[in-house]
C-alpha positions in Angstrom: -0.6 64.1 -28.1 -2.0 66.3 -25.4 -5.3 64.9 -24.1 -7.9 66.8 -22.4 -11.5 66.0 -21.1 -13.9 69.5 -21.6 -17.1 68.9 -19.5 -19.0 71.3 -22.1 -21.6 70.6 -24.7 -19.6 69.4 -27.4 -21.1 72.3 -29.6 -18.6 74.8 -27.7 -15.7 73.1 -27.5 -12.7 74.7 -30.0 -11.4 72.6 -32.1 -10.1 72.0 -36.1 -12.3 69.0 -36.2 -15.4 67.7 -33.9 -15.9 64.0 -34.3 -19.4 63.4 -33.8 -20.3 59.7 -33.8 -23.7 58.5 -35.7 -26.2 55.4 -35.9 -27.7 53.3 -38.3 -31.4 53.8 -38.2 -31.1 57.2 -36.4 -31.6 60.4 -38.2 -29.3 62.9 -36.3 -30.1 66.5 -36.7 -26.8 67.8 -34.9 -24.8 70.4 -36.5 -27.1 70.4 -40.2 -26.5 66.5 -40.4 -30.5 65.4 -40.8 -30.3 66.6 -44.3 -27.6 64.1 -45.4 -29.5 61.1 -43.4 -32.2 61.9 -45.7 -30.7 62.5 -48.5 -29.5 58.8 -48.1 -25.7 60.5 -48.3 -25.1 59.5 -44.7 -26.0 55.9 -43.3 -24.2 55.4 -40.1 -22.6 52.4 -41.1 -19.4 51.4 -39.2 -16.7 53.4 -40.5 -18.2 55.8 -42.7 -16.7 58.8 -42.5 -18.3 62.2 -43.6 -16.7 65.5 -43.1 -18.6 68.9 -43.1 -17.2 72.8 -43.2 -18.8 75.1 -41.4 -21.3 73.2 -40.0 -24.0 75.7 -37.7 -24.0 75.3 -34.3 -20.5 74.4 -33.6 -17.5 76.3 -33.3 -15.2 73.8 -34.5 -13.7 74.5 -38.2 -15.3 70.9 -38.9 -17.8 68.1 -38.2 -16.6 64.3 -39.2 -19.8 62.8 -39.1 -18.4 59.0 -37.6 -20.7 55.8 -38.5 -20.8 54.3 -35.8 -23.2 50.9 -36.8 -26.2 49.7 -35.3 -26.1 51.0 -31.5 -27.2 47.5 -29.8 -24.0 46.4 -31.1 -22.0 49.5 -30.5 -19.4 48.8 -27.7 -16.2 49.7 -26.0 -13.9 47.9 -29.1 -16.3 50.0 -31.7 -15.5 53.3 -30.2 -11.4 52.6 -30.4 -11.7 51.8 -33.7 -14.1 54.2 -34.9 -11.6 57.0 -33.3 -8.7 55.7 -34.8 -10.3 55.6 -37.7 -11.6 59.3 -37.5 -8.4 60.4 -36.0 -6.7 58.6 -39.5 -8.9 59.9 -41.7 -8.0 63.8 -40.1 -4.9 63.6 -39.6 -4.2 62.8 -43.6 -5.8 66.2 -44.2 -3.4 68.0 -41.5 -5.8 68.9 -38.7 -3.6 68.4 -35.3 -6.5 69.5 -33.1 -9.0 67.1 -32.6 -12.7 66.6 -29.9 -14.9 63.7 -29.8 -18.4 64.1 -29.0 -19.4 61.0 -26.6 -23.2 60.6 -26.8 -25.0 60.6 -23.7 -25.8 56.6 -24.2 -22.2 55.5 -24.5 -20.2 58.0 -22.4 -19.1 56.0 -19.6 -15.7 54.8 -18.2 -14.9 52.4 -20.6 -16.0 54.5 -23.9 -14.1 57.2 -22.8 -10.7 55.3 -22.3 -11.6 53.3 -25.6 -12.0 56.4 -27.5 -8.3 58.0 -26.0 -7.0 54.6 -27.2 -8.1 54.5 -30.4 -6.8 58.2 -31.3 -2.9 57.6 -29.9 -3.2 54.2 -32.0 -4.8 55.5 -34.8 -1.9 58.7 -34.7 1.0 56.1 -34.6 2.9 55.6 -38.0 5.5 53.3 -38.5 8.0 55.9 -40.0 10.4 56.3 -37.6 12.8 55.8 -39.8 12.0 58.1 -42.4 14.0 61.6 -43.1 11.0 63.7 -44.9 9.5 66.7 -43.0 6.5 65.9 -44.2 5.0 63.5 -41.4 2.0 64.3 -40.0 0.2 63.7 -36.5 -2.1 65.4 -33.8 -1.3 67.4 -31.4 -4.6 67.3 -29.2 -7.0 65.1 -28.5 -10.0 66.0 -26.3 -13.2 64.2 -24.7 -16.3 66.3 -25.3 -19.1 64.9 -22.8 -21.7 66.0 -20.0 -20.5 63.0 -17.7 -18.6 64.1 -14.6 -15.6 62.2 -13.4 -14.0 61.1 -16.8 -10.7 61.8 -15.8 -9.2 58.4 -14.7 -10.9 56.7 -17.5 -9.2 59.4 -19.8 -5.6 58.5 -17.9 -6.2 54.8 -18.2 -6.6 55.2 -21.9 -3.8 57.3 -22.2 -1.5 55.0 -20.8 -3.2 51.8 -22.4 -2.7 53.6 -25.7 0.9 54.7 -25.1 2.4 51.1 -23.9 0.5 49.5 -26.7 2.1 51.7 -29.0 5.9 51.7 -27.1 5.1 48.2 -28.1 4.9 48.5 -31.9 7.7 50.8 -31.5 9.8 47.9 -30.3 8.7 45.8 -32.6 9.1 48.1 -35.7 12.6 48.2 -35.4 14.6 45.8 -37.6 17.1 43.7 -36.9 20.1 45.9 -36.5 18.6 48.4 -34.9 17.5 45.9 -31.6 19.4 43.3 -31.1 18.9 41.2 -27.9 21.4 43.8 -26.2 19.3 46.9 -27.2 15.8 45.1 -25.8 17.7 44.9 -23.1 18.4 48.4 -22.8 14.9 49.7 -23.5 13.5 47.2 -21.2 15.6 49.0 -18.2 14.8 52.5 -19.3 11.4 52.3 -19.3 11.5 50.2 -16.0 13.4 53.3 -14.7 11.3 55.7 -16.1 8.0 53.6 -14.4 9.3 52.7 -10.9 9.9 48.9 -12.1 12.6 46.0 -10.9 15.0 45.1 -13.9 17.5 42.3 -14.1 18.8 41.4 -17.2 20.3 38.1 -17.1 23.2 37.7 -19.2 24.9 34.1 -20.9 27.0 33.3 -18.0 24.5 33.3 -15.1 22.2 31.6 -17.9 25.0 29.0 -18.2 24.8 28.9 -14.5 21.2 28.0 -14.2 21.1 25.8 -16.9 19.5 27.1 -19.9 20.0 24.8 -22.3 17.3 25.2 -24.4 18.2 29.1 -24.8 21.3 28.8 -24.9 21.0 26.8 -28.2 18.8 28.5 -29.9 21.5 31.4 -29.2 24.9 29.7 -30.5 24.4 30.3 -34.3 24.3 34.4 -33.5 27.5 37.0 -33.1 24.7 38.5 -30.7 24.8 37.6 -27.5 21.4 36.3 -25.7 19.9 38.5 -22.8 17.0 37.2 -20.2 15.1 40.5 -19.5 13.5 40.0 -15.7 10.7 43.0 -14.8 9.3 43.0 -11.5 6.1 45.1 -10.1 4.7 45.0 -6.1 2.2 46.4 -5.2 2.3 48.7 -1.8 0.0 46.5 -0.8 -1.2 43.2 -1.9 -4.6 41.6 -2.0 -3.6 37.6 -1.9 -0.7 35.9 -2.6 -0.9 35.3 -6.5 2.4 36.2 -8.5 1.4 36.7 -12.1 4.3 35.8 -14.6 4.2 37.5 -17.9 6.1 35.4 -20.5 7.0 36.7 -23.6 9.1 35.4 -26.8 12.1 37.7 -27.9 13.5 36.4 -31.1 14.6 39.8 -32.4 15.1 38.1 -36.0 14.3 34.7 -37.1 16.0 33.8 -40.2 15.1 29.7 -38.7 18.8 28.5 -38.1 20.0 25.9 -40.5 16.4 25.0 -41.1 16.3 28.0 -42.8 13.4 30.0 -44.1 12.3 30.9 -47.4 14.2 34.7 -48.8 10.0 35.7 -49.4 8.8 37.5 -46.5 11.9 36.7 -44.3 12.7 41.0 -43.9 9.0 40.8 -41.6 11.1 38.2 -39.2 11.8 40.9 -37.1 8.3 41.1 -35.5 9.1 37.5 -34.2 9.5 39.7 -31.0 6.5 40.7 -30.7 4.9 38.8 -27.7 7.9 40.1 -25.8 7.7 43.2 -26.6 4.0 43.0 -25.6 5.1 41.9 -22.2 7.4 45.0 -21.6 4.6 47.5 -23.1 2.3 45.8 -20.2 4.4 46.3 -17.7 5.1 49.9 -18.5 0.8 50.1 -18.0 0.7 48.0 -14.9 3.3 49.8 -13.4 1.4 53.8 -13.4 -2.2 51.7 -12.8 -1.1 50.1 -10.3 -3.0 46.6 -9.8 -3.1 44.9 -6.3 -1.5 41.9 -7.5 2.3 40.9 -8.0 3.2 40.9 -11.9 6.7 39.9 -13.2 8.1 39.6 -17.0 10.7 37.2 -18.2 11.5 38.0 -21.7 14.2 35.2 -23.1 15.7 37.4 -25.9 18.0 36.0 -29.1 18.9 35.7 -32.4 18.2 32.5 -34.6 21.1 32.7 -37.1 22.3 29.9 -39.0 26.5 30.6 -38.0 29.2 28.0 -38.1 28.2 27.1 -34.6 24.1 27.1 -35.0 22.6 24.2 -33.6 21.7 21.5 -36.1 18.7 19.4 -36.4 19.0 16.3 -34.4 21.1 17.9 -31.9 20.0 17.2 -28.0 19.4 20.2 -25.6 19.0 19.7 -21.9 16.3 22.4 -20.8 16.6 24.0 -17.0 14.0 21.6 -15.5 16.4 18.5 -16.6 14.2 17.8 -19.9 16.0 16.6 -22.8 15.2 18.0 -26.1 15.6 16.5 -29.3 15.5 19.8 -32.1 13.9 18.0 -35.5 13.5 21.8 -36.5 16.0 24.7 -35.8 12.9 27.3 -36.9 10.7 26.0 -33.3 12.8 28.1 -31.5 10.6 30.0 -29.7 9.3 27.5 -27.9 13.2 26.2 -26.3 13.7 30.1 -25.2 10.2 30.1 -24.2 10.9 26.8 -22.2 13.5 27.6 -20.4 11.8 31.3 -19.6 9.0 29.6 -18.0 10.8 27.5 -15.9 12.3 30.1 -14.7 9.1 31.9 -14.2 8.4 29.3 -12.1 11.1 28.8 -9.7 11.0 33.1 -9.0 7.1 32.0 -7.2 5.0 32.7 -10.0 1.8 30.8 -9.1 0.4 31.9 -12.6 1.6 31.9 -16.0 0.7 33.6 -19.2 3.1 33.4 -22.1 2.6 35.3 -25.3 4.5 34.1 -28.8 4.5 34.6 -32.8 4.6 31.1 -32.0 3.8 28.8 -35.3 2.3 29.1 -39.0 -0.4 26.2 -37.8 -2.3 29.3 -35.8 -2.7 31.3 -38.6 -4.1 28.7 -41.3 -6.5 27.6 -38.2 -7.7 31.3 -37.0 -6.3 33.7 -40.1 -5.6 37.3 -39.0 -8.7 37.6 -36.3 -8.3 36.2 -33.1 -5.1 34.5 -31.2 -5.2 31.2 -30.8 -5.2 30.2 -26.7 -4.6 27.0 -24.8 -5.2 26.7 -21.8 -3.8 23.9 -18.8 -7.1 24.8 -16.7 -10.7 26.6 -16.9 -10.5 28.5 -14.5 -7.0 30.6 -15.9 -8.6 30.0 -19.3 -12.0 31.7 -18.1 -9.5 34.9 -16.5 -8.3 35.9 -19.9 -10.9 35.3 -22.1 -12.9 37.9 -20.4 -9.9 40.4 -20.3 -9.8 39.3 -24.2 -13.8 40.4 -24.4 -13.6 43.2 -22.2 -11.0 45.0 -24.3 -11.6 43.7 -27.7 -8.6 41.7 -28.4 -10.0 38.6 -30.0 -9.0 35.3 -29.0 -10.2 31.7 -29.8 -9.8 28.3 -27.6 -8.0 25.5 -29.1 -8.0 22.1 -27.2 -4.9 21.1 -25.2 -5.5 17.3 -25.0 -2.8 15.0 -24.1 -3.5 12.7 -27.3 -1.6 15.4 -29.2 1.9 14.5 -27.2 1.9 11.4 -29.5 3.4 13.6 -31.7 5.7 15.2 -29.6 7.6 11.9 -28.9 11.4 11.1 -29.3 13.3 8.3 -29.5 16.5 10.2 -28.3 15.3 12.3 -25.6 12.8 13.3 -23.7 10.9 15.4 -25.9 11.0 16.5 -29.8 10.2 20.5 -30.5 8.3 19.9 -33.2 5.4 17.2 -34.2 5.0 16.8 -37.7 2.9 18.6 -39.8 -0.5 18.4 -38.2 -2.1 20.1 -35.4 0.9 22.6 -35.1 -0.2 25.0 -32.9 -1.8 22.3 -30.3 1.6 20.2 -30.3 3.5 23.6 -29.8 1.0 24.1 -27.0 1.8 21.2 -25.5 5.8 21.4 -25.6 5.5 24.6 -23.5 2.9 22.7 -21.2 5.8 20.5 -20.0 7.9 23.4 -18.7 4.9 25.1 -17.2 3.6 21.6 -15.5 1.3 21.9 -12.5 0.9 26.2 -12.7 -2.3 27.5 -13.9 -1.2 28.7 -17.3 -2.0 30.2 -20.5 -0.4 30.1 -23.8 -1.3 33.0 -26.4 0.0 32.5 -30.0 -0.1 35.5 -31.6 1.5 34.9 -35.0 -1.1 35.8 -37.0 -2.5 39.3 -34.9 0.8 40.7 -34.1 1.6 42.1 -37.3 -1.2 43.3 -39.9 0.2 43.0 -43.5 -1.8 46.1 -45.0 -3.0 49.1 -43.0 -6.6 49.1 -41.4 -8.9 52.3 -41.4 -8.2 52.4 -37.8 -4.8 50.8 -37.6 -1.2 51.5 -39.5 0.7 48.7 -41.2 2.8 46.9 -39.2 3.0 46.0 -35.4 -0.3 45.5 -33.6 0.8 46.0 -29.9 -1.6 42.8 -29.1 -1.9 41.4 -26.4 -0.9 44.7 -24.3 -4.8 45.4 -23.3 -5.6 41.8 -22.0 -2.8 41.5 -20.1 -3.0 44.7 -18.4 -6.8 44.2 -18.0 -6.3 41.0 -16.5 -4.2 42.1 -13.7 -6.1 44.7 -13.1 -9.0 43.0 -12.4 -7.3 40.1 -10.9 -9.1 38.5 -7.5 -8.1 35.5 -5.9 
């Protein structure tokens, strides 16, 4: 999608289609569209979508009158998905030229990224792996506004839009398509694509370090497990924080011996999800450029039930010397994630924040709307939440309180990966607070917002991209 920003009155701007946002409780006279708002036809409720031919005044083929809500509650999250929505709604009717008319009260910086966001997610269809001719997208996408100096805020969304959806590319792909191996391989072209580091760690020098916990989650699989490494530094560095990016890469799930029910198991290749998240924010942070050092570790395997799979009741030794006692062969993400933030860790990470389709228990607590996050400290806790706000990826606290390792206890080892049935997203938490210990840290568990199960007006079905925005807002705005 080409994007342009045309410092013009939108009314001159060429296009098939001129989005032109509208308010509850404003009549809007633009382009013949006072008669409708009396008429009662036209509301400006959020969403609503009403698309005119011909309309006077503009020398676009169309007008798609946007509802746009009640404008004290209009913000930066509205306009992305009131553009994917629009862009949606156009695209179904094969217009591939598209403008957006930002009004004067809500044309700045952020609105005009958020509204390049929302039209290259809105354009993204999950059919890559479809063989009709008959798929449809846009071809341009322009800003229509009187505000000088949109440019960078046009680039940012660009490239916020883009990594999100290289994210829910990733993620798309099933099983056989992107094993461990092929992550691996995207991961290093993009990162030579972007100007990034890129180790890939492989199972001997995993063997070396003392993986344990990955490693057997990895046994039961013919595929081989891969530790994807990407590194960003700045040219020059404001403080000496190292953020470390975290994310789980379980590119199927099928839950090892403890295996999972046939229903619903073909979505298990999403379980990769926070990873993928990871690489999609790197690919942003490395053309913004933040002033701080970021690095991804993205532990990536299989959890098949083989000959060899690990059973339940079998004891793991994790890199930091933790013994592991595995009730439940389908917690695996947190033992990759353990041994992954460890190694976060020892590389001089001085911050942590790990992103996971992590357990069931944070989608009966929070449904489909916000991301569960625990936090070891308020201050790291107080960071991403307003990255979360400030770029409309919801996200809800949950307590971390150390009554909850109760549950965690073992009489065999150190520490059990799973706690029983209640409060299964806290005692998850708290599993992967022991291999984070003293560094600020953050845990986001994003089982139920990674994926959505039925298409929004804004969104397709499938892959999300969240957390992508947050993380890359929180670097970017990262002061010590």
């Amino acid at each position: 999608m080409k994007i342009t920003v045309e410092l013009k009155p939108a009314g001159q701007v060429e296009a098939e289609a001129l989005i032109v946002p509208v308010f509850e409780g404003r009549r809007d006279a633009r382009f013949g569209a006072a008669a409708f708002f009396d008429s009662g036809e036209i509301a400006g409720k959020p969403l609503e979508l009403t698309l005119l031919h011909h309309a006077p005044g503009v020398r676009a083929t169309r007008v798609l009158l946007a509802g746009a809500g009640k404008p004290e509650k209009f913000d930066a999250a509205e306009m992305r998905r009131l553009s994917g929505a629009a862009v949606r709604y156009l695209k179904a009717k094969s217009i591939r030229t598209v403008a957006i008319a930002l009004d004067p009260e809500f044309a700045g910086e952020d609105f005009a990224s958020a509204a390049i966001e929302g039209a290259i997610l809105g354009d993204f269809e999950p059919d890559r792996y479809k063989t009709g001719d008959d798929k449809k997208s846009i071809d341009g996408f322009a800003l229509a506004a009187d505000t000088p100096g949109l440019e960078a805020a046009a680039r940012r969304g660009r490239i916020l839009g883009e990594a999100q959806n290289f994210t829910r590319d990733l993620v798309n792909r099933p099983a056989n398509r992107l094993t461990p191996l092929a992550m691996a391989d995207a991961a290093r072209a993009m990162a030579a694509e972007f100007g990034l580091e890129c180790e890939v760690l492989d199972r001997d020098r995993m063997e070396k370090l003392g993986m344990g916990a990955l490693l057997g989650v990895a046994i039961g699989s013919a595929q081989p497990p891969v530790l994807i490494v990407l590194g960003y530094r700045p040219a020059t560095a404001q403080g000496s924080a190292h953020l470390g990016l975290v994310g789980k890469g379980v590119t199927f799930d099928t839950g090892g011996i403890s295996i999972k029910p046939a229903d619903g198991m073909e979505k298990m290749k999403y379980d990769m999800a926070g990873g993928a998240a990871m690489i999609g924010a790197m690919r942003a942070i490395a053309q913004l450029r933040p002033a701080i050092r970021v690095s991804a570790f993205v532990p990536c395997v299989e959890n098949m039930p083989g000959s060899r799979a690990q059973r339940p009741g079998d004891i793991v030794t994790a890199m930091n010397g933790k013994t592991i006692e595995v009730i439940n062969t389908d917690a695996e993400g947190r033992l990759i994630l353990a041994d992954a933030l460890t190694y976060a860790r020892r590389q001089g990470c001085t911050h942590l924040v790990d992103a996971a389709t992590l357990t069931g228990a944070v989608v009966v607590a929070l449904a489909h709307l916000n991301a569960g996050l625990f936090a070891s400290e308020d201050g790291m806790r107080d960071r991403v939440l307003a990255a979360s706000r400030a770029e409309g990826e919801r996200m809800w606290p949950l307590p971390l309180e150390d009554d909850y390792k109760e549950y965690l206890k073992s009489s065999f080892a150190d520490i059990a990966n799973v706690g029983g049935r209640w409060g299964g997203a806290v005692t998850a938490a708290l599993f992967l607070k022991e291999f984070a210990e003293d560094t600020p840290w953050v845990h986001l568990d994003i089982a139920g917002t990674a994926w959505l199960d039925e298409p929004k007006p804004y969104l397709a079905k499938g892959p999300t991209g969240l957390p992508v925005r947050t993380l890359v807002r929180l670097a970017m705005d990262w002061k010590d």
